[in-house]
VEXTORBA-598364 format. One record per residue: residue number from 1; x, y, z of N, C-alpha, C, O in turn; residue in one letter. Coordinates in nm, 3 decimals. Layout:
<k->NUM; n_X->X; n_Y->Y; n_Z->Z; ca_X->X; ca_Y->Y; ca_Z->Z; c_X->X; c_Y->Y; c_Z->Z; o_X->X; o_Y->Y; o_Z->Z; r->a> $
...
***
This chain:
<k->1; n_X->15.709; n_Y->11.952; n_Z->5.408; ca_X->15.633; ca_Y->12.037; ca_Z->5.319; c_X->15.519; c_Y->11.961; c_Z->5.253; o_X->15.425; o_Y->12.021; o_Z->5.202; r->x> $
<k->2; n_X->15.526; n_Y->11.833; n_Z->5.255; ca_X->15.444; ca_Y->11.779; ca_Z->5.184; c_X->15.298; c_Y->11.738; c_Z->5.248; o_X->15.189; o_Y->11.716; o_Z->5.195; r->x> $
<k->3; n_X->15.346; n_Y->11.737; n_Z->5.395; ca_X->15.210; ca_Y->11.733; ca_Z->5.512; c_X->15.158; c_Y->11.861; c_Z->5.492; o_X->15.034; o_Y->11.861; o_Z->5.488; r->x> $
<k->4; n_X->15.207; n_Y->11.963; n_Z->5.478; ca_X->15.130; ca_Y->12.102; ca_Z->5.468; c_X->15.034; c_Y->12.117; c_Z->5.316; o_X->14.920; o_Y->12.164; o_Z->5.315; r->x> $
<k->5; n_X->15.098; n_Y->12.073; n_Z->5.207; ca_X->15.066; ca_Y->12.055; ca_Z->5.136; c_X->14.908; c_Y->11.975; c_Z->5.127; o_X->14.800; o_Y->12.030; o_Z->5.104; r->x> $
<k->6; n_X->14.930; n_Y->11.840; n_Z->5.150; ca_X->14.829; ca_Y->11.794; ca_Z->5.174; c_X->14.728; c_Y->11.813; c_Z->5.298; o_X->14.641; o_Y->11.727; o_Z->5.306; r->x> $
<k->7; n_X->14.728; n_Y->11.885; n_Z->5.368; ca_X->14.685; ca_Y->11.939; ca_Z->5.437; c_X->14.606; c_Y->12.093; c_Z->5.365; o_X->14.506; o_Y->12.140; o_Z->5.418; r->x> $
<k->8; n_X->14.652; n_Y->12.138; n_Z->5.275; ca_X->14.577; ca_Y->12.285; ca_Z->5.227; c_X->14.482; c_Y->12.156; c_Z->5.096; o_X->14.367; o_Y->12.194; o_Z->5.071; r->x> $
<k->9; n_X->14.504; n_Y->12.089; n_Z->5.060; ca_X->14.470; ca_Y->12.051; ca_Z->4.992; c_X->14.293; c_Y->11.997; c_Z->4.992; o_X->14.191; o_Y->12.016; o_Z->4.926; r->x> $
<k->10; n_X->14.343; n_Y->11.912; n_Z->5.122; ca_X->14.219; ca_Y->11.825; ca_Z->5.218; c_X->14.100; c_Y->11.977; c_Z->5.283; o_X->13.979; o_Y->11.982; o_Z->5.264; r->x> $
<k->11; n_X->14.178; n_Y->12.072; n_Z->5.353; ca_X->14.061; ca_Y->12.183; ca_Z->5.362; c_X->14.048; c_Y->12.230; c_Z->5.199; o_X->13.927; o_Y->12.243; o_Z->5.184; r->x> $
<k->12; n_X->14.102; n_Y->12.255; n_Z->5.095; ca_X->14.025; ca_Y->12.297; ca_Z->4.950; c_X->13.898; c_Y->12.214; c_Z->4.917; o_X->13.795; o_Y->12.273; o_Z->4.886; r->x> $
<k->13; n_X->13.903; n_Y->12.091; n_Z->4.921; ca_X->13.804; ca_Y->11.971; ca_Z->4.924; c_X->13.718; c_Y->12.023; c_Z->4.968; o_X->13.633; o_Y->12.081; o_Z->4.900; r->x> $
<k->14; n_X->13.717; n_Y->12.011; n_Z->5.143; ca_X->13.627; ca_Y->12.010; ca_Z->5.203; c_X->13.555; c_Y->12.130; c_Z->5.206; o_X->13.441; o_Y->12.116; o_Z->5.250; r->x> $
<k->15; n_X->13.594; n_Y->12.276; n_Z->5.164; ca_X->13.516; ca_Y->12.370; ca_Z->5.169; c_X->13.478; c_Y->12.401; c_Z->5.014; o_X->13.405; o_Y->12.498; o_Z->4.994; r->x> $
<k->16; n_X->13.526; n_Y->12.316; n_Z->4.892; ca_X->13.440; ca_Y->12.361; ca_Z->4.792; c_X->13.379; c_Y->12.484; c_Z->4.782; o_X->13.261; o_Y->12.485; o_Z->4.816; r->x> $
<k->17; n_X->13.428; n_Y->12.591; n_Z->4.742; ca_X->13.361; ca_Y->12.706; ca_Z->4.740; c_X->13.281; c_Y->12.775; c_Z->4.834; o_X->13.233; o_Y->12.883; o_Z->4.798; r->x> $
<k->18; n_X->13.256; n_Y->12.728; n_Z->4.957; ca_X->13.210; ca_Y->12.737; ca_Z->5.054; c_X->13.088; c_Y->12.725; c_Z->5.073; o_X->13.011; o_Y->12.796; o_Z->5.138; r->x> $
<k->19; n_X->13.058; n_Y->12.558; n_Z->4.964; ca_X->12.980; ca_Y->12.504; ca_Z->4.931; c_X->12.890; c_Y->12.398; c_Z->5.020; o_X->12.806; o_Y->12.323; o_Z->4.972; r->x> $
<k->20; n_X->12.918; n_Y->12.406; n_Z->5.129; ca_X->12.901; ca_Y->12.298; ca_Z->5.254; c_X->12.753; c_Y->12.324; c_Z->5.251; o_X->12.703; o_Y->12.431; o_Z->5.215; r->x> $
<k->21; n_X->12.680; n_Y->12.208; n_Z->5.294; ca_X->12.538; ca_Y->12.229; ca_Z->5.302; c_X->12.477; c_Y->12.321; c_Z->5.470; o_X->12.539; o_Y->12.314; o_Z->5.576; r->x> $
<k->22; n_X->12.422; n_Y->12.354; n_Z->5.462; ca_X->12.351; ca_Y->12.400; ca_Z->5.593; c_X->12.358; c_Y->12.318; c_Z->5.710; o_X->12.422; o_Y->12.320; o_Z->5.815; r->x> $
<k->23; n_X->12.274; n_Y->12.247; n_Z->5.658; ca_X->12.262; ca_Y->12.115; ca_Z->5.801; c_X->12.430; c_Y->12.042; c_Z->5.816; o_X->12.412; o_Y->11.972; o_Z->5.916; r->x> $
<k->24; n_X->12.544; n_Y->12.025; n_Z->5.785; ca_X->12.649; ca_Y->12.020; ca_Z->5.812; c_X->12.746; c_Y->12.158; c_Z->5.872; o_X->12.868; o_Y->12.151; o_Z->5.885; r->x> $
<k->25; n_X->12.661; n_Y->12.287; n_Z->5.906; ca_X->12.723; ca_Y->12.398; ca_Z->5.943; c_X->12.659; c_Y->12.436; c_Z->6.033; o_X->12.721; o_Y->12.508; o_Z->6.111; r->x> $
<k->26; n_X->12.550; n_Y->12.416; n_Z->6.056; ca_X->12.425; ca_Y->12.448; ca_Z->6.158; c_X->12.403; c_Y->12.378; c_Z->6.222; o_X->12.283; o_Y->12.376; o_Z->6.250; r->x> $
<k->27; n_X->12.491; n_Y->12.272; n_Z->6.293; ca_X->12.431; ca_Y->12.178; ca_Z->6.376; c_X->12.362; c_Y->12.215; c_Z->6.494; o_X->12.353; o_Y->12.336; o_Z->6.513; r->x> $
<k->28; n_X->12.305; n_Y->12.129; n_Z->6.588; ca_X->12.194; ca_Y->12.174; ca_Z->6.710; c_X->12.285; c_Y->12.156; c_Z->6.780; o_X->12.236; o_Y->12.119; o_Z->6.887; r->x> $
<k->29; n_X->12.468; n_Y->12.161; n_Z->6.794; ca_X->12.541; ca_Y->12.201; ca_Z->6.881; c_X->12.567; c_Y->12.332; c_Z->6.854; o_X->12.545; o_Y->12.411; o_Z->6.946; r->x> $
<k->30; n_X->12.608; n_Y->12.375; n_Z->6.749; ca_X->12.614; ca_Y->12.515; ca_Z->6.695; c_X->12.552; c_Y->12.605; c_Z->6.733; o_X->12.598; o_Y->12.706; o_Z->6.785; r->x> $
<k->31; n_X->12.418; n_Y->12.577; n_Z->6.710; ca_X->12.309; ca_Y->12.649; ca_Z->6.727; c_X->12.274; c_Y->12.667; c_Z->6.861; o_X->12.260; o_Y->12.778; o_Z->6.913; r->x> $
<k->32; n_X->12.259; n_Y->12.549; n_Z->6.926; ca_X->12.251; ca_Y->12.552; ca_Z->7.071; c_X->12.361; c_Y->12.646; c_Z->7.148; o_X->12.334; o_Y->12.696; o_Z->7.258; r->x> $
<k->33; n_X->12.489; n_Y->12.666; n_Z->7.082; ca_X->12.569; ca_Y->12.684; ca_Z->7.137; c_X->12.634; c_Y->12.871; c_Z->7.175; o_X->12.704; o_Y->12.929; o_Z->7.258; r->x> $
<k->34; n_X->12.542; n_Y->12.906; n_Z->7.033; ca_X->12.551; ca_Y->13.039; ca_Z->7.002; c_X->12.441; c_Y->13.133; c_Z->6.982; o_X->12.443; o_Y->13.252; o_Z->6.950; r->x> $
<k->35; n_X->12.306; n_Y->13.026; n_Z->7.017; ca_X->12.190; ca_Y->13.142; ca_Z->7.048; c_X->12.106; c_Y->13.024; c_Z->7.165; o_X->12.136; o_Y->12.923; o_Z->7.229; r->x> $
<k->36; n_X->11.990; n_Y->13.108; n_Z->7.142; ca_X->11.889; ca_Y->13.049; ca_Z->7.261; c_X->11.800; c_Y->12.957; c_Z->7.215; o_X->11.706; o_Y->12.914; o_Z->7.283; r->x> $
<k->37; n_X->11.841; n_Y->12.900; n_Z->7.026; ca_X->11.767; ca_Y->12.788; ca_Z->6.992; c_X->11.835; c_Y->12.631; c_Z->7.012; o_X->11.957; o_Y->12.613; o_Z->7.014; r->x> $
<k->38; n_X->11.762; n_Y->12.552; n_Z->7.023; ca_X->11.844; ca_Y->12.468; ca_Z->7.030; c_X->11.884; c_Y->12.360; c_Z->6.882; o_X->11.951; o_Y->12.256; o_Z->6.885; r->x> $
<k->39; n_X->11.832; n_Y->12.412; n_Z->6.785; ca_X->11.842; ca_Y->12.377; ca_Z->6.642; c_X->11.853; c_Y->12.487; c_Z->6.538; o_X->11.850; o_Y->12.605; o_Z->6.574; r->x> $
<k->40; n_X->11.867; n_Y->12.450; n_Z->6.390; ca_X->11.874; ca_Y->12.594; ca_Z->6.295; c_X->11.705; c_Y->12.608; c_Z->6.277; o_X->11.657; o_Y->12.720; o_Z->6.260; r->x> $
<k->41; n_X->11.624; n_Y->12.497; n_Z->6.281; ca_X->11.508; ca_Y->12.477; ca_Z->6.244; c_X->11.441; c_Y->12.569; c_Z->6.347; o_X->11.344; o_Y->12.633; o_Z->6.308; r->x> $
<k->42; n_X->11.478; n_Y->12.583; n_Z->6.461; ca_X->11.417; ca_Y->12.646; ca_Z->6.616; c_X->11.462; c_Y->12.760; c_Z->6.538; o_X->11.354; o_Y->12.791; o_Z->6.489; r->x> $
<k->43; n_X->11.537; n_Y->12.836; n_Z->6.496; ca_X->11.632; ca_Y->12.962; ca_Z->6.509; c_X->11.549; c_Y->13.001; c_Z->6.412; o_X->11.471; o_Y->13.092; o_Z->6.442; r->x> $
<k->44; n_X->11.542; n_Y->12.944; n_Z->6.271; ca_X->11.433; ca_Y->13.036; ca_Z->6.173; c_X->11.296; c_Y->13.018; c_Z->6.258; o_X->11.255; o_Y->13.128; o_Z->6.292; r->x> $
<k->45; n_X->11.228; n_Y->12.931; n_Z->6.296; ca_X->11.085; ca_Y->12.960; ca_Z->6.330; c_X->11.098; c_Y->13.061; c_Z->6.414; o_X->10.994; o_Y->13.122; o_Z->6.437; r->x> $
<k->46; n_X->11.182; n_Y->13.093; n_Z->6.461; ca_X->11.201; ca_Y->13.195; ca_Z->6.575; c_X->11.195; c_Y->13.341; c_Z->6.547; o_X->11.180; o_Y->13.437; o_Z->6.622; r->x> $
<k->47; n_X->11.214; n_Y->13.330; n_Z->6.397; ca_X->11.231; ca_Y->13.480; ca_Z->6.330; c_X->11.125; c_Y->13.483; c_Z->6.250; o_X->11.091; o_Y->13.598; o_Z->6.225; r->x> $
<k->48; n_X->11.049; n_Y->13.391; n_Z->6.194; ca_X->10.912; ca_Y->13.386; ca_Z->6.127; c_X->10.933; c_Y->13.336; c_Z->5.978; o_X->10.861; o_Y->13.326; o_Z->5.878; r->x> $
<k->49; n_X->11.094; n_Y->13.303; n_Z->6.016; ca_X->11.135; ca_Y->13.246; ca_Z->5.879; c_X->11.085; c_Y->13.076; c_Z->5.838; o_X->11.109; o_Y->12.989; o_Z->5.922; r->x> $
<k->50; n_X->11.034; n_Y->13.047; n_Z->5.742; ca_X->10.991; ca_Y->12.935; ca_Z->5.665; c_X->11.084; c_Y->12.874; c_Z->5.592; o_X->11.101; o_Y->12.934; o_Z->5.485; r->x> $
<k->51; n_X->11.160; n_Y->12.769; n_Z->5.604; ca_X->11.179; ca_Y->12.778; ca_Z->5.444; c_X->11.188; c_Y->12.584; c_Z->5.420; o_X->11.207; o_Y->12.510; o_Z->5.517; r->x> $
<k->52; n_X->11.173; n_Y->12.541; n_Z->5.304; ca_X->11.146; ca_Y->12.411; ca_Z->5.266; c_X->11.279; c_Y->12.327; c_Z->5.225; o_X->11.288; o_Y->12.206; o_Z->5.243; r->x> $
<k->53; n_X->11.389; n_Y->12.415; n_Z->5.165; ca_X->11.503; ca_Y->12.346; ca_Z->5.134; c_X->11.640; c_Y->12.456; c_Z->5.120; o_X->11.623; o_Y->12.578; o_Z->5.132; r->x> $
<k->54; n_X->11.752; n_Y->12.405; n_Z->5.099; ca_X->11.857; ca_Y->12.576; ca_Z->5.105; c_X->11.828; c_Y->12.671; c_Z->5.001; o_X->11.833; o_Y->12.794; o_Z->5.004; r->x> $
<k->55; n_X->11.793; n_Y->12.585; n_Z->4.899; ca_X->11.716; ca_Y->12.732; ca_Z->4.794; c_X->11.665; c_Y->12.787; c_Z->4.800; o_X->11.657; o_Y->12.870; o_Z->4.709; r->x> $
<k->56; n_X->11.597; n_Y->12.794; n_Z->4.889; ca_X->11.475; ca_Y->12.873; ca_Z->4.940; c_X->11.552; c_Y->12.988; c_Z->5.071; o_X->11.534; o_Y->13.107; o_Z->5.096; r->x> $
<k->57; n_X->11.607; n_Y->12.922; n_Z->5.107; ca_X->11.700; ca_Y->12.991; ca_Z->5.191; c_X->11.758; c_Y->13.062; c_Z->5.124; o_X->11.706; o_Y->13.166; o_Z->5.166; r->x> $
<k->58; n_X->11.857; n_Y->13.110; n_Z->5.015; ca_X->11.906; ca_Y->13.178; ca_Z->4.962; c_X->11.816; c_Y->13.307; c_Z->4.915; o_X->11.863; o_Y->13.421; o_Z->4.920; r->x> $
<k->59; n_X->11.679; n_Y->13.281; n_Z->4.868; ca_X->11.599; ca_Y->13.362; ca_Z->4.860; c_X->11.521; c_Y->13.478; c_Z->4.992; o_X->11.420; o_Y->13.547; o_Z->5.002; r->x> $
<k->60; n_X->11.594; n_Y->13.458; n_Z->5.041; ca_X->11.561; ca_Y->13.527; ca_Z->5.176; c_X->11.586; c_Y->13.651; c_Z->5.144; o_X->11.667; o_Y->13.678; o_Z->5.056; r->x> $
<k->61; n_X->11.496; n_Y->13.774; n_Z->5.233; ca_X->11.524; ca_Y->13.877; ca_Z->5.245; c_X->11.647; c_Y->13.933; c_Z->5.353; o_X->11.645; o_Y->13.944; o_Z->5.476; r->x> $
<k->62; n_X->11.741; n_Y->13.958; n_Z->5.264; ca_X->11.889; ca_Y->13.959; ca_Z->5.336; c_X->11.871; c_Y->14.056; c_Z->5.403; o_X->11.986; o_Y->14.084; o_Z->5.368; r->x> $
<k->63; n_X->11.834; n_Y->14.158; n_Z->5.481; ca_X->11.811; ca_Y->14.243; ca_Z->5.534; c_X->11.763; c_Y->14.219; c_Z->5.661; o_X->11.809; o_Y->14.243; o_Z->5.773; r->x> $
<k->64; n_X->11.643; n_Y->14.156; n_Z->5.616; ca_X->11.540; ca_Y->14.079; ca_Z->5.756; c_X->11.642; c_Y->13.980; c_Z->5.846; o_X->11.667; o_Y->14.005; o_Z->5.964; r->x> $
<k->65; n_X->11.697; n_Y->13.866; n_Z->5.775; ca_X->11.779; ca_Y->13.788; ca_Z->5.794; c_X->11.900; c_Y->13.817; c_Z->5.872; o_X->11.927; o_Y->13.767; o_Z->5.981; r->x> $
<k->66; n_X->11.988; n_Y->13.923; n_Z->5.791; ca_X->12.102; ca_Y->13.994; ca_Z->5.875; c_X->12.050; c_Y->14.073; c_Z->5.994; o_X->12.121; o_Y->14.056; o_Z->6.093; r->x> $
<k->67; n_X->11.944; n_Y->14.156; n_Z->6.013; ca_X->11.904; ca_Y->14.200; ca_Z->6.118; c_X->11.859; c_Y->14.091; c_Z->6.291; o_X->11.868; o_Y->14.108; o_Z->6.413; r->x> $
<k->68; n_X->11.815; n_Y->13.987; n_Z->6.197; ca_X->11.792; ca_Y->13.894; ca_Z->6.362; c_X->11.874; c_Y->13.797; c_Z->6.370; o_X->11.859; o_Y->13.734; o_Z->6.474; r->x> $
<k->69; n_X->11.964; n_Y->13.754; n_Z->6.293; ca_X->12.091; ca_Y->13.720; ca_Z->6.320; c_X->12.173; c_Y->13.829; c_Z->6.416; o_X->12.210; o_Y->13.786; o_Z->6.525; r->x> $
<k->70; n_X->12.196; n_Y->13.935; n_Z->6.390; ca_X->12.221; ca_Y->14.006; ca_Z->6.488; c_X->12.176; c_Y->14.035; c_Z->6.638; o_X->12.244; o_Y->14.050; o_Z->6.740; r->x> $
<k->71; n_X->12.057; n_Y->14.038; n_Z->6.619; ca_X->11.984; ca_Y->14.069; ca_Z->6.791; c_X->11.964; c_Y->13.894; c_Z->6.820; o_X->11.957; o_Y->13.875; o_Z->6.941; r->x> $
<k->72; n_X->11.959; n_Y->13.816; n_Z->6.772; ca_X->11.992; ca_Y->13.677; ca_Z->6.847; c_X->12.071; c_Y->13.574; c_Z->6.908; o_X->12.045; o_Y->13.476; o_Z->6.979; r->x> $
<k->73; n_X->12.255; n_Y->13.665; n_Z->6.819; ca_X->12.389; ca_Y->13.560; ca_Z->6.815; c_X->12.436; c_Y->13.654; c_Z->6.873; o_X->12.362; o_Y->13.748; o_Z->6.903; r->x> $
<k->74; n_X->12.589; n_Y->13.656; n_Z->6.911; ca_X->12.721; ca_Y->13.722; ca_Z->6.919; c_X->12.732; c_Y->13.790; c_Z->6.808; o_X->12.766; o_Y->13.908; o_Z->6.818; r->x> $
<k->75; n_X->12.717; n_Y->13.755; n_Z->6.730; ca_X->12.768; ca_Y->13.767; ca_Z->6.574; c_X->12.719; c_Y->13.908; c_Z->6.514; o_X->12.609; o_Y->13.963; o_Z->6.525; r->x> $
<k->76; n_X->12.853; n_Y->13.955; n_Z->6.437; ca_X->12.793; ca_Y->14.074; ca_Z->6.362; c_X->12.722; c_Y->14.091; c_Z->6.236; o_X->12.669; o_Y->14.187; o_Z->6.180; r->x> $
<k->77; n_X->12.741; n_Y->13.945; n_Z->6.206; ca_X->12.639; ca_Y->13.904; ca_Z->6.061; c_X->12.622; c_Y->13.793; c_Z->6.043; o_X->12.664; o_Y->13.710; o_Z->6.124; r->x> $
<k->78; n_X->12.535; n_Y->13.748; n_Z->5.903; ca_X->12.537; ca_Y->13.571; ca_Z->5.891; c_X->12.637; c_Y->13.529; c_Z->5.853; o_X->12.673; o_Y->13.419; o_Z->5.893; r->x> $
<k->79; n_X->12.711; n_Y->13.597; n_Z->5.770; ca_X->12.872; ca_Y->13.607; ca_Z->5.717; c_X->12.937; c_Y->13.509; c_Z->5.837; o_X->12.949; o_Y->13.389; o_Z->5.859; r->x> $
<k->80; n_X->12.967; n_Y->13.625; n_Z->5.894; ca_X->13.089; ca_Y->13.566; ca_Z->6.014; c_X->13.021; c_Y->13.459; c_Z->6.112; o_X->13.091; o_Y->13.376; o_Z->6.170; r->x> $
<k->81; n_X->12.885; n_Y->13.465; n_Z->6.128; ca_X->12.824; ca_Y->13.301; ca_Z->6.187; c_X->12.814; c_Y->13.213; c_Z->6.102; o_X->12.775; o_Y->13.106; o_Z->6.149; r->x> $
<k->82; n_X->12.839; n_Y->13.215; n_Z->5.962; ca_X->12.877; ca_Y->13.133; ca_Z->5.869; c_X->13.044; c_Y->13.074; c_Z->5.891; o_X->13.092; o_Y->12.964; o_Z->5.922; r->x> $
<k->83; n_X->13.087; n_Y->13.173; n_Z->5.866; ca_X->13.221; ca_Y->13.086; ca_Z->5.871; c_X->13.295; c_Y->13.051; c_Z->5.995; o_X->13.399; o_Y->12.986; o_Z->5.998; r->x> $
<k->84; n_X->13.225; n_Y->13.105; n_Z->6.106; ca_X->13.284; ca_Y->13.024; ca_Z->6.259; c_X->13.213; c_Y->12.931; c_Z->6.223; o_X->13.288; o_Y->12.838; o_Z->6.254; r->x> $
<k->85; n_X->13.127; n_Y->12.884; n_Z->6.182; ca_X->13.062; ca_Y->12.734; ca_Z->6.168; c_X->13.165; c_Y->12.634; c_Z->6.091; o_X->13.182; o_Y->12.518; o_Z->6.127; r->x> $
<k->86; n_X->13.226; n_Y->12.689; n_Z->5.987; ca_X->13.286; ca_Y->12.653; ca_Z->5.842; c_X->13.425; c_Y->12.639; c_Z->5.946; o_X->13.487; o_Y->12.532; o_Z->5.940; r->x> $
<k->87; n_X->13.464; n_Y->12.725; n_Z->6.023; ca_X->13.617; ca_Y->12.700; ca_Z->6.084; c_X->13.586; c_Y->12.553; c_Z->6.171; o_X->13.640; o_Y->12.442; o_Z->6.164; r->x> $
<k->88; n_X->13.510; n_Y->12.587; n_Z->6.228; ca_X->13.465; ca_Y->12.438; ca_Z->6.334; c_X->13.428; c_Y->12.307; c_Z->6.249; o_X->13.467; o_Y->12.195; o_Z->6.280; r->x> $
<k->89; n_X->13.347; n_Y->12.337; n_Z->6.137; ca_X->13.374; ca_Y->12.178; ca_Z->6.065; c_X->13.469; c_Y->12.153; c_Z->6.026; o_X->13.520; o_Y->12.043; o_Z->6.050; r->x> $
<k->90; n_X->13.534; n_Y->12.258; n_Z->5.943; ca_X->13.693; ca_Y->12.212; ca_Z->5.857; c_X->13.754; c_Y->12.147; c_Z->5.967; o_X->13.780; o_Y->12.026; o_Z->5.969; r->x> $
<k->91; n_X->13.782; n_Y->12.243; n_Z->6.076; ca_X->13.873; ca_Y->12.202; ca_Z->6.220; c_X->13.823; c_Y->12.002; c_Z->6.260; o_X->13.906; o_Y->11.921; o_Z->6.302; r->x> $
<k->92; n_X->13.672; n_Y->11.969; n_Z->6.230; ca_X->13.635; ca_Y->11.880; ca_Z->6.281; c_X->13.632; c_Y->11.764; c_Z->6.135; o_X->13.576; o_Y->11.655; o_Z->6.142; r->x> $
<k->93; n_X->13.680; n_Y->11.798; n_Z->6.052; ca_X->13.672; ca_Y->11.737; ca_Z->5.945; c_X->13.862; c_Y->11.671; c_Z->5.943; o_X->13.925; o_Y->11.566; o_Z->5.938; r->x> $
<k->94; n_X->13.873; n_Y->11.757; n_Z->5.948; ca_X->14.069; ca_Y->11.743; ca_Z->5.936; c_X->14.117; c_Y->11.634; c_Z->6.047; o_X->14.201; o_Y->11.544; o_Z->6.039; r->x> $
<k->95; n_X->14.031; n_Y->11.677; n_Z->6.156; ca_X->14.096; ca_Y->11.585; ca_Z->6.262; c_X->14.002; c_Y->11.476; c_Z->6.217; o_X->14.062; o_Y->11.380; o_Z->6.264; r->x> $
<k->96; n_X->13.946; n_Y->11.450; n_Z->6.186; ca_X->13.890; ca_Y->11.265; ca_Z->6.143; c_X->13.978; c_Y->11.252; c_Z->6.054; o_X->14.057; o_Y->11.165; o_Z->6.092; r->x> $
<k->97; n_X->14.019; n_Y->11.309; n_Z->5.913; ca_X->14.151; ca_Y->11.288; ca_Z->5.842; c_X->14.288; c_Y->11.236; c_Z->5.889; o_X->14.381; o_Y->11.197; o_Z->5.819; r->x> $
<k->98; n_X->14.280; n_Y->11.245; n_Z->6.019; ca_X->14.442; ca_Y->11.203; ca_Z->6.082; c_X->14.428; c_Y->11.073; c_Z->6.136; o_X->14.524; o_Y->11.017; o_Z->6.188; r->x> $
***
């Protein structure tokens, strides 16, 4: 019980509120892997999106955003291409933990 334990513990850490930065969720395997860019940087210029740092990102028009996330990924939103990203680091974070 106590491996499980520390184990929910080590993913609480690591997802901080689901606080993970971009460029640790978006890698150019990710990206490469789930659209036709081969970076996150390729994927916004691709949509006409700009942006200078994640704050700026947050300011996005969520609409615009959720719409070509859609016609570009699998994915039915940024949501859920958010957190298959977030399952694959935790997943890749835990196993360096062992």
């Amino acid at each position: 019980m106590a491996d499980i334990n520390k184990l929910v513990n080590n993913i609480k850490t690591i997802v901080k509120d689901n606080q993970i930065p971009l460029n640790k969720l978006m890698t150019p395997d990710f990206i490469s892997s789930h659209t036709k860019y081969n970076d996150f940087d390729s994927l916004l210029a691709g949509g006409g999106f700009e942006i200078t740092d994640e704050k700026q990102f947050n300011l996005f028009p969520s609409n615009d955003w959720e719409a070509y996330i859609t016609r570009q990924t699998q994915f039915i939103s940024w949501r859920e291409m958010r957190m298959r990203a977030m399952v694959i680091y935790v997943g890749y974070q835990i196993t360096l933990d062992d």
